[in-house]
C-alpha positions as CSV (number, residue, x, y, z in Angstrom):
1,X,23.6,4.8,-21.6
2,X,20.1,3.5,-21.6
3,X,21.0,0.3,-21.6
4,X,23.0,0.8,-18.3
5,X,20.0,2.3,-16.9
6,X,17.5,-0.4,-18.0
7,X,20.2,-3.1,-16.3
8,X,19.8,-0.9,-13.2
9,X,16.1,-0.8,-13.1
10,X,15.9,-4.8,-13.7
11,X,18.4,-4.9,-10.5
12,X,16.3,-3.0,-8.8
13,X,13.2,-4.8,-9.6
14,X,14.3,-7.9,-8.8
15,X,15.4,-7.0,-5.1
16,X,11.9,-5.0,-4.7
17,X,9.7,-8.0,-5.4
18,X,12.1,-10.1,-3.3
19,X,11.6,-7.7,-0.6
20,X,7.8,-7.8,-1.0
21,X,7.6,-11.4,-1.3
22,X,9.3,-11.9,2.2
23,X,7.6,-9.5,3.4
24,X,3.9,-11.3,1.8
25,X,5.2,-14.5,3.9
26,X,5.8,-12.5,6.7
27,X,2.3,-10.6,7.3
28,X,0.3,-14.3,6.4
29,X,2.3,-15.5,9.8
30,X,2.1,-12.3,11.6
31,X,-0.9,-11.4,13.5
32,X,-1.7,-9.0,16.1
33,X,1.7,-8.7,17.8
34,X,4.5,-6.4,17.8
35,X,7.2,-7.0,15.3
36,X,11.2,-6.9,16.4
37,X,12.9,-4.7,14.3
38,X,15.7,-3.5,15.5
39,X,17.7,-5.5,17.9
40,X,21.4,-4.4,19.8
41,X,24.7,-6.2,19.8
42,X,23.7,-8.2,21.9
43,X,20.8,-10.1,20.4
44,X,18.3,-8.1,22.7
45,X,15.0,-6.5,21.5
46,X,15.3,-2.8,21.4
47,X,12.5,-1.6,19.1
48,X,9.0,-3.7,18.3
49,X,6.8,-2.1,15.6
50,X,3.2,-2.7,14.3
51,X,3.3,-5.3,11.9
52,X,2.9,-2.7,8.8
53,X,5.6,-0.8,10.2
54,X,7.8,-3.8,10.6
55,X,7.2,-5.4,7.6
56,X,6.3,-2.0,5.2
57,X,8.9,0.2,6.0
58,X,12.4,-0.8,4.5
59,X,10.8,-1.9,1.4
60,X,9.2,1.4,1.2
61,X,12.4,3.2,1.7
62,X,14.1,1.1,-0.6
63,X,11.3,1.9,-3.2
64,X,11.3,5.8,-2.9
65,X,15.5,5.2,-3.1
66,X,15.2,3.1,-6.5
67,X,12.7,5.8,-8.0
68,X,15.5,9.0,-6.9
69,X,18.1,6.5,-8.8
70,X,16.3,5.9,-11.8
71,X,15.9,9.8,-12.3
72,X,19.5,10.3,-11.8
73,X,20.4,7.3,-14.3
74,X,18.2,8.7,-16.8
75,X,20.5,11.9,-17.1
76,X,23.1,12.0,-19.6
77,X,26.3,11.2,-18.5
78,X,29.8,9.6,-19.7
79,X,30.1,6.1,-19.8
80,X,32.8,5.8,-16.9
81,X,30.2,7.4,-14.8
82,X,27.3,5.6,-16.1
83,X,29.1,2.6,-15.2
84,X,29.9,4.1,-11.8
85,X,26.2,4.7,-11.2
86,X,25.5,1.1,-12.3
87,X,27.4,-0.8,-9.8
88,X,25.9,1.7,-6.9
89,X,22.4,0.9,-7.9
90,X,23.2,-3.0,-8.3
91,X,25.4,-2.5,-5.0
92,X,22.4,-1.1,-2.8
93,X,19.8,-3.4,-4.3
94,X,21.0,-6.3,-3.1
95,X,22.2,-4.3,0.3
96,X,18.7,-3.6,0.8
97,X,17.9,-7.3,-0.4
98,X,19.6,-8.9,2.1
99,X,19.1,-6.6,5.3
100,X,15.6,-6.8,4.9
101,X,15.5,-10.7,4.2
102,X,18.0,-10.9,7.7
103,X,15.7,-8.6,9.5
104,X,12.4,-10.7,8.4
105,X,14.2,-14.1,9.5
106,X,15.5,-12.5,12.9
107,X,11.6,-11.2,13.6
108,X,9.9,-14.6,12.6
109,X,12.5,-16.8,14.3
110,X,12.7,-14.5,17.8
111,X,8.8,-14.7,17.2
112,X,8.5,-18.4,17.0
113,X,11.1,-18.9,19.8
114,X,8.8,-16.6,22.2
115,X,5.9,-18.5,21.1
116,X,3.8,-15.6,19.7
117,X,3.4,-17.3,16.6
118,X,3.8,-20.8,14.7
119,X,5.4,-21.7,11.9
């Protein structure tokens, strides 16, 4: 089983320092304006944040979520459902990847298009 877990927290890893990273590029190009974050069906703006907020807060959601996983993976369990547990972890990592990577993108490209910032 702890080799299941260690797989999980390599996951996990991976999608945190891809999170940070975009997030890295993201604050160098940011300055003082309101981030977009969330936006409606539509395409329109209906939430602008700080840039902290904007940039901070999924990754550190996604980073309190990873540590309450690897807790429960540690726990000794049967193989079926330490397989189970696996494929959730992997499953939201790269849920959490990709949102956030989408979300950064959307913000920077809405950003540039405004012409608060340059690329």
């Amino acid at each position: 089983m702890g080799v299941l877990a260690v797989l999980g927290d390599i996951l996990w890893l991976l999608a945190l320092s891809i999170m940070g990273g975009a997030s890295r590029m993201a604050w160098g190009k940011v300055r003082d304006v309101l981030v977009p974050v969330l936006w409606s069906p539509s395409g329109k703006t209906l939430w602008r944040a700080p840039r902290a907020v904007a940039l901070a807060s999924l990754p550190t959601f996604a980073f309190l979520l990873s540590l309450w996983l690897l807790v429960e993976s540690r726990r000794p369990v049967d193989l079926n459902v330490g397989i189970i547990l696996l494929c959730v972890r992997a499953i939201l990592a790269a849920i959490f990847a990709v949102v956030h990577l989408t979300q950064v993108r959307r913000a920077l490209n809405q950003l540039v298009a405004e012409g608060q910032i340059k690329l």
